[in-house]
C-alpha positions as CSV (number, residue, x, y, z in Angstrom):
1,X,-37.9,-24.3,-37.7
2,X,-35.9,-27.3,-36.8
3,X,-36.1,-30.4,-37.3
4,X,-35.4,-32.9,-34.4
5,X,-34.0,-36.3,-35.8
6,X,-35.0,-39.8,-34.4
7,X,-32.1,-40.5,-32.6
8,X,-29.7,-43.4,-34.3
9,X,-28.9,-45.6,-31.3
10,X,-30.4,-46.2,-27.7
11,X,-28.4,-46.8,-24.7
12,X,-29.5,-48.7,-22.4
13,X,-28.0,-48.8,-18.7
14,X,-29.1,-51.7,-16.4
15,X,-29.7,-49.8,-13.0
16,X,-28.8,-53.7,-10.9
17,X,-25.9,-53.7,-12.5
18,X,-23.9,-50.6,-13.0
19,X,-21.9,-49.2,-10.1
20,X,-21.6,-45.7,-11.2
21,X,-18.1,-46.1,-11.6
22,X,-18.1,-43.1,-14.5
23,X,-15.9,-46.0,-16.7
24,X,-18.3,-44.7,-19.5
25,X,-18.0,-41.2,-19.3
26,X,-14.1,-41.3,-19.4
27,X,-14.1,-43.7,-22.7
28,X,-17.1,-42.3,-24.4
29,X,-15.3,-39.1,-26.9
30,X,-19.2,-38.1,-28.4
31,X,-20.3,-37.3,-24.6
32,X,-22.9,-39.8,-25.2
33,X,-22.6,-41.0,-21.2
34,X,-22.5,-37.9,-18.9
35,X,-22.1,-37.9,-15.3
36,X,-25.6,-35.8,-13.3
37,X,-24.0,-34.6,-10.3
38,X,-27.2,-33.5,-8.7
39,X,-28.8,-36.7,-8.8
40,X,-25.0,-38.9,-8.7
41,X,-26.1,-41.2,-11.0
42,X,-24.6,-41.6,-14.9
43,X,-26.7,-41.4,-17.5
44,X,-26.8,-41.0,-21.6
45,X,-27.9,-38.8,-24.0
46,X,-29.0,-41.3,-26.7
47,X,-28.8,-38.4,-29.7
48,X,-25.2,-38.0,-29.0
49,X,-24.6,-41.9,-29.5
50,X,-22.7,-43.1,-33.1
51,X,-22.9,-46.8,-32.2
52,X,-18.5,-47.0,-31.5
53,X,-19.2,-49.8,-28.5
54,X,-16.6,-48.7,-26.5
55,X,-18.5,-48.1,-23.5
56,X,-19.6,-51.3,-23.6
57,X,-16.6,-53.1,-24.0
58,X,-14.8,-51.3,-21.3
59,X,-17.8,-51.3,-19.0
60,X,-16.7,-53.9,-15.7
61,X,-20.1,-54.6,-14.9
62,X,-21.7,-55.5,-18.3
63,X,-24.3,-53.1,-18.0
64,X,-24.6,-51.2,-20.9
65,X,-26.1,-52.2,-24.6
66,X,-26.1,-50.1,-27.4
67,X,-28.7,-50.9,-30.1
68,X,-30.0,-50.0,-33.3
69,X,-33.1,-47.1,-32.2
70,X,-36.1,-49.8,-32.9
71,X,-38.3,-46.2,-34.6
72,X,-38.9,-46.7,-38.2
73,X,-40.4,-44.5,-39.9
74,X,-43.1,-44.7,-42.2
75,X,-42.5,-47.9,-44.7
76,X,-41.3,-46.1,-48.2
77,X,-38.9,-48.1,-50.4
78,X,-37.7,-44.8,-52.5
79,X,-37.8,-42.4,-49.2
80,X,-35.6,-44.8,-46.5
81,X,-35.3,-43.7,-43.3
82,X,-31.6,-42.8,-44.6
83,X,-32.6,-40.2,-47.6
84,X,-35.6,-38.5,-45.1
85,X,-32.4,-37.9,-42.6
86,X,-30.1,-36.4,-45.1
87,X,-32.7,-34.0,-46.3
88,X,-33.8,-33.0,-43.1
89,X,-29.5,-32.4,-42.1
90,X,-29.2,-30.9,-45.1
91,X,-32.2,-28.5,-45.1
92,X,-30.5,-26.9,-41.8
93,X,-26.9,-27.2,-42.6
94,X,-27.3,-25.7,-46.2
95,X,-23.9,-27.7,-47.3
96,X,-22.4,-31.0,-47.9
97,X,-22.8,-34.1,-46.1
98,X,-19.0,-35.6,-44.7
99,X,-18.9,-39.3,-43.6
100,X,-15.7,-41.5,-42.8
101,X,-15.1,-44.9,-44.0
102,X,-16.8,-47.2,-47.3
103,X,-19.5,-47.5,-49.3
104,X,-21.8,-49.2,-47.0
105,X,-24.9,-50.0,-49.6
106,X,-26.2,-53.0,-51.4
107,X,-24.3,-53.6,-54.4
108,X,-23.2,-56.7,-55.1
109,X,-19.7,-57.8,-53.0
110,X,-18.3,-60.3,-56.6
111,X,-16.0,-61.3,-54.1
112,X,-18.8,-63.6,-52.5
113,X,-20.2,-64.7,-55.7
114,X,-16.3,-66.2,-56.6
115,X,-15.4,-69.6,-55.6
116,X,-12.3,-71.5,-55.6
117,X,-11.4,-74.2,-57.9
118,X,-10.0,-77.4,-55.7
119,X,-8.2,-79.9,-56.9
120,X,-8.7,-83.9,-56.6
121,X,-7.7,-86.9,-58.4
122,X,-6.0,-85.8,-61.5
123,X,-4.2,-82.7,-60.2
124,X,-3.2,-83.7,-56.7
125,X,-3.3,-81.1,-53.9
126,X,-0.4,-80.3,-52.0
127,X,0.3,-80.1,-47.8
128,X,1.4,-76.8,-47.0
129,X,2.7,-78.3,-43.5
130,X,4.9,-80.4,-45.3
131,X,5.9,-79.0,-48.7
132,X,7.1,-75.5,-49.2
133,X,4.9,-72.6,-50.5
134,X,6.4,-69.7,-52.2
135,X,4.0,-66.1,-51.2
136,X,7.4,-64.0,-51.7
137,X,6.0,-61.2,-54.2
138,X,8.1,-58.8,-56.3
139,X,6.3,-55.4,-57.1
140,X,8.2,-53.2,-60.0
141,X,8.5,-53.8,-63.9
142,X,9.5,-56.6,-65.7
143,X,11.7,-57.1,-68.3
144,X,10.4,-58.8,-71.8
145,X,12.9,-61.6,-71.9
146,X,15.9,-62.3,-69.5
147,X,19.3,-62.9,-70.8
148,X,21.9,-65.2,-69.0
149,X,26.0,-64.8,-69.8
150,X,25.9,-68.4,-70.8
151,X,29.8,-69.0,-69.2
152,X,29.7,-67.1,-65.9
153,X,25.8,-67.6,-65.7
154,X,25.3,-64.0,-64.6
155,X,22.3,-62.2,-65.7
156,X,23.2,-60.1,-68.5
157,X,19.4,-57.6,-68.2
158,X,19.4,-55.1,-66.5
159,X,16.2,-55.1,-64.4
160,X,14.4,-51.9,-62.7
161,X,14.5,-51.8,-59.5
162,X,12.2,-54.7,-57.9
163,X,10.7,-54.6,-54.0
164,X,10.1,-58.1,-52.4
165,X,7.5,-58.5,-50.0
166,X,7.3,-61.5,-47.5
167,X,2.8,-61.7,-48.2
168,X,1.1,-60.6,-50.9
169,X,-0.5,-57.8,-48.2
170,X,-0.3,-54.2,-48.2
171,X,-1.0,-51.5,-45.7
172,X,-2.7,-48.7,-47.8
173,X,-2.9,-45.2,-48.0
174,X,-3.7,-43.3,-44.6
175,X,-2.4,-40.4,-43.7
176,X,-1.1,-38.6,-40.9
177,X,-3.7,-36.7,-39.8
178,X,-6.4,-39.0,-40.9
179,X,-5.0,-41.5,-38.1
180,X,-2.9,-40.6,-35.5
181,X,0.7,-40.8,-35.3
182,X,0.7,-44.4,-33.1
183,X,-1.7,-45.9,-36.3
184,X,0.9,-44.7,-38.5
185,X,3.5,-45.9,-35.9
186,X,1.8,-49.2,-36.0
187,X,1.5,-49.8,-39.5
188,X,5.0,-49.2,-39.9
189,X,6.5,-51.4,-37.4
190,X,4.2,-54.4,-38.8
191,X,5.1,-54.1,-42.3
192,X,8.9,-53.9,-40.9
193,X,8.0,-57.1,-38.9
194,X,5.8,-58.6,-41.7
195,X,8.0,-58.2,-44.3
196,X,6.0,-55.8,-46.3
197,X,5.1,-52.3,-47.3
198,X,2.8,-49.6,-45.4
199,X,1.7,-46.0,-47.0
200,X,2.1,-43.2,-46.1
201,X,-1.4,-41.3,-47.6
202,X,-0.8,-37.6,-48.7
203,X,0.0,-36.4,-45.5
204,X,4.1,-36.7,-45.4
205,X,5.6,-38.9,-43.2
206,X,6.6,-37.9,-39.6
207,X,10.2,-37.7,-39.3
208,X,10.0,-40.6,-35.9
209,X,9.4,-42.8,-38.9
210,X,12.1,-42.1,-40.9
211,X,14.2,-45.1,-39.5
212,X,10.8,-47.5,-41.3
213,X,11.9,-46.4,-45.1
214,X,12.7,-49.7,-46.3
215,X,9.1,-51.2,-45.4
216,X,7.6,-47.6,-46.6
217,X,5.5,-46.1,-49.4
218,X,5.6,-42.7,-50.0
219,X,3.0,-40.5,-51.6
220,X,2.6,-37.8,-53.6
221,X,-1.0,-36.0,-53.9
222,X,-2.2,-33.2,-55.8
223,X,-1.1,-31.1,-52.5
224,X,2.3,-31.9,-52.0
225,X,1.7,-32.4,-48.8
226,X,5.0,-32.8,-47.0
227,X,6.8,-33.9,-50.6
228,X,10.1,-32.5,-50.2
229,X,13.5,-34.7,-51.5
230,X,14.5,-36.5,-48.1
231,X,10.8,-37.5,-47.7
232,X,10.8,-39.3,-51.4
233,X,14.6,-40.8,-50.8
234,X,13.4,-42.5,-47.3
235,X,10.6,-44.7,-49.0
236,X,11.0,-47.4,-50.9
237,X,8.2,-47.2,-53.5
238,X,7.0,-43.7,-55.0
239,X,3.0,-43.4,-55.6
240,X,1.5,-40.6,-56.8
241,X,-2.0,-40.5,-56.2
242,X,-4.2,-39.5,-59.1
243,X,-7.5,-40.9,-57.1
244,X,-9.0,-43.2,-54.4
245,X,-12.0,-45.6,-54.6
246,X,-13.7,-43.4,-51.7
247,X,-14.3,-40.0,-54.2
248,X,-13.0,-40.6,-57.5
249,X,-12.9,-37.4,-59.1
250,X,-12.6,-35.2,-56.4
251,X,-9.7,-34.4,-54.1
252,X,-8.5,-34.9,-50.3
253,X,-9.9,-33.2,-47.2
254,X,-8.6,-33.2,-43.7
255,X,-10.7,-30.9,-42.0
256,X,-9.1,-28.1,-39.7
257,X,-9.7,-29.5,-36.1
258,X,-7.8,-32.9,-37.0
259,X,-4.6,-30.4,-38.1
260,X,-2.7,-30.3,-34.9
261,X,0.7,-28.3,-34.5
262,X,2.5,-32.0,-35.4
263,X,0.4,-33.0,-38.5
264,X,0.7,-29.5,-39.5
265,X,4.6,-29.5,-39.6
266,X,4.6,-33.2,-41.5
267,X,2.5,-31.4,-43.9
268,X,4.5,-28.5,-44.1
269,X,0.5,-26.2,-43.7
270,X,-0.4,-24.2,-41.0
271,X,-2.1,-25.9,-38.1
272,X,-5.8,-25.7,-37.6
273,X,-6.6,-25.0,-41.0
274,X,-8.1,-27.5,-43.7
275,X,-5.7,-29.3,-46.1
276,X,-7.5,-29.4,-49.0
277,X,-6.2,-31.2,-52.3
278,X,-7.3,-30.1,-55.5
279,X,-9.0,-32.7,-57.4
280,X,-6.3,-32.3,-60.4
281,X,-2.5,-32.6,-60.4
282,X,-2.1,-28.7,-62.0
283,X,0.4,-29.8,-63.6
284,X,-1.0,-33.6,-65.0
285,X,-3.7,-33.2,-67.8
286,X,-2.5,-36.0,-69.6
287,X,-0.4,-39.1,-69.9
288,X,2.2,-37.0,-71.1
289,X,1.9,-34.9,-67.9
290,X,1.6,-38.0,-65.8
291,X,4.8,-39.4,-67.8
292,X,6.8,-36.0,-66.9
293,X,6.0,-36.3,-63.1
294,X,6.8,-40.0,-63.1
295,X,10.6,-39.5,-64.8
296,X,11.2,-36.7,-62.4
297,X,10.2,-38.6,-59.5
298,X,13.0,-41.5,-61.0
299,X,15.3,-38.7,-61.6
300,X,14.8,-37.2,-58.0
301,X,15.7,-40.9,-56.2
302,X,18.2,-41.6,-58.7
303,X,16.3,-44.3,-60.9
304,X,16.5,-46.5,-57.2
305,X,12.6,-46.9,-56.5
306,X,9.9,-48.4,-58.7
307,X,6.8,-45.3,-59.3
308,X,3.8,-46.6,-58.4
309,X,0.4,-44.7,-60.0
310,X,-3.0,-44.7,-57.9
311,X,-6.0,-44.1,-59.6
312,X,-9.7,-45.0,-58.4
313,X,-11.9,-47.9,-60.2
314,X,-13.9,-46.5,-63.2
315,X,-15.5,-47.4,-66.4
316,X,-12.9,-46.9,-68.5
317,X,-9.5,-48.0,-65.6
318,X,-8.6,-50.4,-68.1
319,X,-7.5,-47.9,-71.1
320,X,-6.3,-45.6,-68.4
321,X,-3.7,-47.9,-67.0
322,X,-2.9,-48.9,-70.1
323,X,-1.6,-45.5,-70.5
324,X,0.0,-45.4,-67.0
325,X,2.5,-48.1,-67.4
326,X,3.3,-46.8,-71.0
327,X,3.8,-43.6,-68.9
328,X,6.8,-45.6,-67.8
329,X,5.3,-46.4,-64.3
330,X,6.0,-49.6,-62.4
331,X,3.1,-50.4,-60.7
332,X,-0.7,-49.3,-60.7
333,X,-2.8,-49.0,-58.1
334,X,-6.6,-49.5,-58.5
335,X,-8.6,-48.8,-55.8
336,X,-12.5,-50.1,-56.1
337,X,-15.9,-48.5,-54.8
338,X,-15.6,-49.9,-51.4
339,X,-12.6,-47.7,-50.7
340,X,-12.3,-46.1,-47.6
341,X,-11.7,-42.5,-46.2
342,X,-11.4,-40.2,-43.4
343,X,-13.7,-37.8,-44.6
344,X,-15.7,-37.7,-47.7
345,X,-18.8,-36.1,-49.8
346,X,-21.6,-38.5,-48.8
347,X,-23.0,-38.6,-52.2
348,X,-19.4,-39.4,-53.7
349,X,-18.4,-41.8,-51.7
350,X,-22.0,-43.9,-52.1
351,X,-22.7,-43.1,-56.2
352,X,-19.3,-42.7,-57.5
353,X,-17.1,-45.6,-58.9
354,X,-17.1,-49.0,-59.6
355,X,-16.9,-52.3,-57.9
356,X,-12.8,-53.3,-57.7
357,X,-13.1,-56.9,-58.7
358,X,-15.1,-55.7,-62.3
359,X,-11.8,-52.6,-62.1
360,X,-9.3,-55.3,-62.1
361,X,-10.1,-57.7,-63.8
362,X,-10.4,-55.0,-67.0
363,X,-7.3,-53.9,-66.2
364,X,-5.2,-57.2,-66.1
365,X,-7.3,-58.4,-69.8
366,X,-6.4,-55.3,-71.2
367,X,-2.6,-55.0,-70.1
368,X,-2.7,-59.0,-71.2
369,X,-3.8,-58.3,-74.7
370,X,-1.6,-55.2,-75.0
371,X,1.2,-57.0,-74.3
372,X,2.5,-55.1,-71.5
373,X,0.9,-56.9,-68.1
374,X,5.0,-57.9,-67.1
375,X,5.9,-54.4,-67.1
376,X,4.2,-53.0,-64.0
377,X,2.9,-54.9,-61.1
378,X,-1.0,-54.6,-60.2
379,X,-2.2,-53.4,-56.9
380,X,-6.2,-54.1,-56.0
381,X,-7.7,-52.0,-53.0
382,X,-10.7,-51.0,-52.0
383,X,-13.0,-53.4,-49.8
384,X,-10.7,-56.6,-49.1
385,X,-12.1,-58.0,-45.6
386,X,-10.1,-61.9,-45.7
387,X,-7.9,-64.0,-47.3
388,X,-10.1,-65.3,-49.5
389,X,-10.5,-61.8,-51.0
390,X,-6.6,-61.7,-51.0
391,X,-6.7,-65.0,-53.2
392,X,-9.2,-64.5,-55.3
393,X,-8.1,-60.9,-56.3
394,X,-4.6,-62.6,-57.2
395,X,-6.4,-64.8,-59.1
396,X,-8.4,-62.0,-61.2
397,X,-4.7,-60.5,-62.1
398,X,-3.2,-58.4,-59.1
399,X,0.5,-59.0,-57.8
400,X,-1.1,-58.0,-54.1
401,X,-3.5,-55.7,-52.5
402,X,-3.7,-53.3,-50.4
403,X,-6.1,-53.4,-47.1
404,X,-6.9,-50.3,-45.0
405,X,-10.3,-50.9,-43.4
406,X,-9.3,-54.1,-42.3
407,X,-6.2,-53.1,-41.0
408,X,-8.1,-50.2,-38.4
409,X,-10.4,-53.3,-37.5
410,X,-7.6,-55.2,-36.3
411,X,-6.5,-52.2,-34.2
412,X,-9.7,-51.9,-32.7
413,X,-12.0,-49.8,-35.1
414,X,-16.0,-50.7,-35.1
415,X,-16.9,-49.2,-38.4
416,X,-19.0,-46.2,-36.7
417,X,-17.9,-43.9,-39.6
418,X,-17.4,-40.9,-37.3
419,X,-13.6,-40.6,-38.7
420,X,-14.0,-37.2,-40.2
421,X,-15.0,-35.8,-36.5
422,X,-11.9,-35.9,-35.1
423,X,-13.2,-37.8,-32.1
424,X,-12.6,-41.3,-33.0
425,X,-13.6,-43.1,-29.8
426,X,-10.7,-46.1,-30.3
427,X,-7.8,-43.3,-30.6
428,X,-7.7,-44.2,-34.4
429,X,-8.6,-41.4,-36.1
430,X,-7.9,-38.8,-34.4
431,X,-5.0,-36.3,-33.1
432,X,-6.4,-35.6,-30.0
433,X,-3.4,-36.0,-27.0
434,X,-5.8,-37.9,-24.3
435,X,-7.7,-40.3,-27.1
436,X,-4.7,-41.2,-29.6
437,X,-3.2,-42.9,-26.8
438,X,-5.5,-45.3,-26.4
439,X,-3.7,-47.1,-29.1
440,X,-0.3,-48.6,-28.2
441,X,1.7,-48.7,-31.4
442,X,3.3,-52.0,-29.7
443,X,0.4,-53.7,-29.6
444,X,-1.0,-52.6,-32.6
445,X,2.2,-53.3,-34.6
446,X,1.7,-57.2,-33.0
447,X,-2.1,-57.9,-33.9
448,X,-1.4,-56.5,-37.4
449,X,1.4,-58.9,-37.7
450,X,-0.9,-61.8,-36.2
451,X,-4.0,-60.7,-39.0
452,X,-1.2,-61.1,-41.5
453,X,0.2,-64.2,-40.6
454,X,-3.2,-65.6,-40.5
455,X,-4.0,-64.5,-43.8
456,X,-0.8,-65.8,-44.8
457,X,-1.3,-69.4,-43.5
458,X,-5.1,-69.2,-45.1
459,X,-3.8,-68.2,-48.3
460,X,-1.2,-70.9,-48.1
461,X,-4.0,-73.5,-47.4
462,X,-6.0,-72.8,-50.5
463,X,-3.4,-72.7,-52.4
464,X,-2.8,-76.5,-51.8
465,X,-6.1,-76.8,-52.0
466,X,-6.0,-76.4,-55.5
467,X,-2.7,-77.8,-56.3
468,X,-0.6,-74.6,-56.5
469,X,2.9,-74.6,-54.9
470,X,3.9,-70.5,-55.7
471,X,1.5,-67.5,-55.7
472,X,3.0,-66.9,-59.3
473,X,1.5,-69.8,-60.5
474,X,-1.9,-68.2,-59.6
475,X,-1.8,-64.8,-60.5
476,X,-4.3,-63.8,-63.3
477,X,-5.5,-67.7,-64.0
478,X,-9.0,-67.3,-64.3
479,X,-9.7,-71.0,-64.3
480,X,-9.2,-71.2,-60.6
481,X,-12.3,-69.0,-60.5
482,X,-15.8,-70.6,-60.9
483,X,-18.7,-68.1,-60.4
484,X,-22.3,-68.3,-59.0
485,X,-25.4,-66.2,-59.1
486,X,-23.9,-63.9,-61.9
487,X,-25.1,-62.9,-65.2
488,X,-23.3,-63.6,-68.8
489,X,-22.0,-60.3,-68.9
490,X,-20.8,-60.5,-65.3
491,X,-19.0,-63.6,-65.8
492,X,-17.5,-62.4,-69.5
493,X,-16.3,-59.2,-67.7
494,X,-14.7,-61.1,-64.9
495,X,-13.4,-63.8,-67.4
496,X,-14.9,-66.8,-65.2
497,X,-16.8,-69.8,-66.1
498,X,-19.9,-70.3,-64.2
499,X,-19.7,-73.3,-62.1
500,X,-20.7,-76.5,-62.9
501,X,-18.7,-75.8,-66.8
């Protein structure tokens, strides 16, 4: 027997107003909007719908709205109209649940429950238009003390090798074949212009991109997915991913349809079938393991490149990086339960992991107290929307973050978490020929630049706002935090007063 679900969204045409122009039919990837010959007149199938908007945007006439289908069901607050659906998909599918994009329930965002302390009388603030402020961030390891030839006043340390970037702002991990190769294209030719770093995700890195190395992360997953000697010597960081803030735990999945003949080469697999990571490394089952791969990925780039570590935001992150950077790596990477992904487990990507700003702030007290926070830089992910997240992450102990939802927003993306289809509506995720090119790696590279330098002069503004000149000055002091609406524990895990002390 089946089970027909309520469908999720209702399109609704008004007749005085559309021409039959068949605008919606061409933009619409889910066959939503459908053209009846018989009758000539377009219509919708409103079970087919996944909410994208992109009818109605590109509709001349204004005539379509997409809403939110008004059925409830019966008023339960254990069985929600959300767990009644899965069961009943699940019952008739006999197998997992996939879904693209973050965590969408109600835990609490400690982002919004962080304010910024200004300054006033006693600690003037300072004009950004007219005095200058210093965002220039170096990621890599620090050395314990610097020593300076005290007659030729040449620095006498050796330092390991350190990457400057222009913001504070990273473009995380997606990978070819998660988004198409004008995403990629776009992400690369915005850090290049930006002045920062975007990564590549596990999927390799297309050799048309090749010539974007110096603005470039490269990554190494359980897979090996396109890891090959030339692939590691064109980035300029090294990350091996151990996990993401999407589905800690578990490993990748690009699903077959998304493999095209291109993706399929990157990733050195054949095409149309599933790349599947394993949720290990098979050869990391330690930190001694993790300290192996890390000296061989030095070794293999000739000691050039700082080795960045990924690893997803869980209860015990803190004594885990703690281990990476005495691993010998240079930077870790934490990446919180609001993490996104092309294609997950539901269940993971909803249960599994922890909030990034409780992650991080663990992780910057315990390198603190340890001793080691200068030698490797901290990277927050997983959930930044603004600026203001930017700042306030800098000011829980990360040297930058890393924004990936964000990022697709600015290209266009509406959030419909349809990613792991293959039929992404905006030409983001997918590798389709007709729908990728709906994003124009030109324009996508300039609105990414223009998100960025908004950000930028933002962050700049609070930054005066509370008397700070250099983002180095900020990074890690908790007293520029106050909180609200949190509870002892919170605030003692955060290291925050509560405002008003």
């Amino acid at each position: 027997m089946k089970t027909y679900l309520p469908t999720q969204f209702v399109v609704e045409r008004r007749a005085d107003r559309c021409i039959q122009c068949q605008v919606c039919v061409r933009q619409c990837s889910f066959d939503a909007n459908y053209y009846d010959a018989e009758d000539d007149e377009v219509r919708s199938r409103d079970e087919k719908c996944v909410g994208c908007h992109r009818c109605v945007t590109f509709c001349p006439t204004g005539a379509l709205t997409v809403r939110k289908n008004p059925l409830e069901y019966r008023p339960n607050c254990n069985w929600t109209a959300e767990t009644i659906e899965d069961i009943y998909k699940q019952a008739e599918s006999g197998g997992m649940l996939l879904t693209g994009m973050g965590n969408d329930k109600s835990y609490p965002i400690y982002w919004d429950h962080l304010l910024l302390n200004a300054s006033q009388v006693t600690n003037p603030s300072i004009d950004p238009l007219r005095e200058p402020m210093e965002l220039r961030t170096y990621l890599g390891r620090k050395p314990d003390r610097v020593e300076i030839d005290p007659e030729t006043l040449s620095l006498k340390t050796k330092l390991t090798p350190q990457v400057a970037i222009e913001v504070p702002v990273l473009f995380s991990a997606m990978s070819y074949g998660a988004v198409s190769l004008n995403v990629h294209e776009s992400l690369a030719r915005a850090a290049t212009e930006a002045g920062t770093l975007f990564n590549t995700g596990e999927g390799g890195l297309h050799k048309k991109l090749y010539k974007y190395g110096n603005n470039t992360i490269v990554q190494v997953a359980s897979g090996r997915f396109g890891v090959h000697a030339e692939y590691l010597n064109a980035g300029r960081i090294v990350e091996i991913k151990i996990g993401q803030g999407a589905k800690p735990g578990i490993g990748g999945h690009l699903p077959g349809e998304k493999v095209s003949p291109e993706v399929a080469a990157t990733r050195m697999i054949p095409a149309g079938t599933d790349a599947l990571s394993p949720a290990p490394h098979h050869d990391i089952y330690s930190i001694e393991d993790l300290s192996q791969l890390i000296y061989a990925l030095k070794e293999a780039t000739n000691y050039t490149k700082p080795i960045s570590v990924k690893i997803a935001a869980v209860h015990n992150a803190a004594a885990i990086a703690s281990g990476i950077v005495r691993a010998g790596a240079d930077i870790v990477a934490i990446d919180g339960l609001r993490g996104s992904t092309g294609a997950a487990p539901k269940v993971i990507r909803d249960n599994v992991g922890i909030p990034i700003e409780l992650a991080l702030a663990s992780v910057d007290q315990r390198l603190r107290q340890e001793g080691i926070r200068n030698q490797a830089s901290i990277i927050a992910a997983g959930g930044i929307r603004s600026s203001a997240d930017v700042i306030k992450a800098i000011a829980l102990g990360a040297d930058a973050v890393y924004i990936g939802t964000a990022a697709l927003i600015a290209l266009g993306c509406h959030v419909c978490q349809q990613c792991h289809t293959g039929k992404c509506a905006w030409g983001i995720c997918t590798n389709d020929a007709v729908l990728s090119k709906r994003i124009n790696p030109e324009i996508g590279a300039e609105r990414l630049v223009n998100l960025l330098r908004g950000w930028s002069l933002e962050i700049k503004d609070m930054l005066g706002g509370m008397g700070v000149n250099a983002l180095e000055s900020l990074r890690g002091n908790r007293l520029a935090l106050r909180g609200v609406g949190l509870t002892d524990t919170e605030l003692d895990i955060l290291g925050v007063r509560m405002a008003g002390s």
